[in-house]
N, C-alpha and C positions, 0 to 999 in steps of 0.2 A: 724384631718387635716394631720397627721404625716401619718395615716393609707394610705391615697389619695394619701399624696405625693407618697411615697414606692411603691405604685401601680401605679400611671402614671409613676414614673423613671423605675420600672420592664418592663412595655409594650413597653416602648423607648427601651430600653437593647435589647427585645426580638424582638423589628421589624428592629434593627439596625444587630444583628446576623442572625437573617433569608434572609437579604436582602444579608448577603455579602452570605450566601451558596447559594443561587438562582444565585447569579453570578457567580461563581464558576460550580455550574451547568449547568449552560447556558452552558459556556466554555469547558467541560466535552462534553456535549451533540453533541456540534458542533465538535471537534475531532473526536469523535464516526460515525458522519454522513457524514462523507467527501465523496465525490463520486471519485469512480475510477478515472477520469480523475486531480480532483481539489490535490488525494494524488500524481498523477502523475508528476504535476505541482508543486508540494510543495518539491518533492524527489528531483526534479534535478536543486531544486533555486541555483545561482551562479555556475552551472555546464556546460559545454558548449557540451554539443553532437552532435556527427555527423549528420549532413541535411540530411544521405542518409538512414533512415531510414523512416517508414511509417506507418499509422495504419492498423491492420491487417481487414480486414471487418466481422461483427458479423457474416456471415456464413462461414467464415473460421477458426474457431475457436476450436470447435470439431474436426475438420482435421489434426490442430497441438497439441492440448492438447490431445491424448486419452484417454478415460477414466474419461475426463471433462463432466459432464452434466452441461448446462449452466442453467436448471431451478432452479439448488444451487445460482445463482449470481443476485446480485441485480441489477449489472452491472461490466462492464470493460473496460481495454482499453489493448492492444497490440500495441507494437512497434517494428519491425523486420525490418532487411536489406532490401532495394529497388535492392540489388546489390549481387554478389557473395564475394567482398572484404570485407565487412564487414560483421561484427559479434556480432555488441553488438543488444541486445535484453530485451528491459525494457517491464512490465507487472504487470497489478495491479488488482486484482480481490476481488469486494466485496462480500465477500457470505452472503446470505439473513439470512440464521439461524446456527447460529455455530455448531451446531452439524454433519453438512457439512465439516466444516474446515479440517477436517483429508483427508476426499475425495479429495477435491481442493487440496491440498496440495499434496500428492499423485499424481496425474494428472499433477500438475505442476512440480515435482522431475521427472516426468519423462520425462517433455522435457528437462528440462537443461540437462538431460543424454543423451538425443537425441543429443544435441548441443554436449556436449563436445565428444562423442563417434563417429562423424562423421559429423554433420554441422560446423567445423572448420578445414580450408586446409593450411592455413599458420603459420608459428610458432609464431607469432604474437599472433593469431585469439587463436591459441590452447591456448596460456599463460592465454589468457582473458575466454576463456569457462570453463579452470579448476577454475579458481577465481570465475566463477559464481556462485550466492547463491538466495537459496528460504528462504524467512522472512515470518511469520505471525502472527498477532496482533490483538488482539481482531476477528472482522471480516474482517480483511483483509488480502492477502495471495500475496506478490510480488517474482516476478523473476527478475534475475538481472544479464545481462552477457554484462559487459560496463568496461574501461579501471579503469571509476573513481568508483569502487563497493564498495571499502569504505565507500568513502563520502554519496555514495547514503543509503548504510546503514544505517552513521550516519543519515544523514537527516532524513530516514525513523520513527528510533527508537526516534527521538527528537518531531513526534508528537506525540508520547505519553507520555511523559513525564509533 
């Protein structure tokens, strides 16, 4: 009897431990699989950016990233100035297999150097391009040229945590 019991409390122990890591998991799983646009929505929660920006459209994409091959990307989003006064330029790229990430990442250093070395005219604009930063995580690979690039940072680096 004592033997049964030991064995029914172990199998409770063990479906009640496997259930919290399957949760755990899940949650794991769903950070990992966020789509470009949903980390883009997630960066700039309580942040308020400028309306005069726009999505860039998927065949313009290669045009401003060189060196981008988009069949590294599970997908993306671009966000650039509608206007010559502004300057901030948020970007979220998922690449399909990490072994890419260097690539992307690469392609993406070298627009922000594009920005800061000549798509910024006013001293403003410039202050905000040299702050800007490329982040990449797991499979994800952001640019970030916006007043509040801290924050969007932080944001960035909290979903993974």
């Amino acid at each position: 009897m004592k033997r049964l019991f030991s064995l029914l409390l172990s199998a409770i122990l063990m479906s009640t431990i496997l259930g919290c890591n399957t949760e755990e998991s899940i949650e794991l799983e769903r950070k990992i699989k966020l789509s470009s646009a949903e980390i883009y929505e997630n960066i700039l929660k309580d942040i308020v950016v400028t309306d005069e920006i726009g999505e860039l459209p998927p065949d313009g994409l290669e045009d401003l990233y060189i060196g981008l091959d988009e069949t590294m990307l599970t997908d993306s989003i671009v966000m650039l100035p509608l206007m010559s006064g502004q300057i901030t330029e948020i970007a979220v790229f998922q690449v399909e297999d990490i072994k890419n990430i260097e690539a992307v990442t690469t392609a993406v250093e070298a627009r922000l150097s594009t920005i800061q070395n000549g798509g910024a005219f006013y001293p403003e604009q410039i202050d905000v391009a040299n702050e800007g930063q490329v982040l990449g995580r797991e499979h994800y690979v952001i640019l970030i040229v916006d007043p509040e690039v801290e924050e969007i940072v932080n944001n960035f680096n909290k979903l993974f945590e």
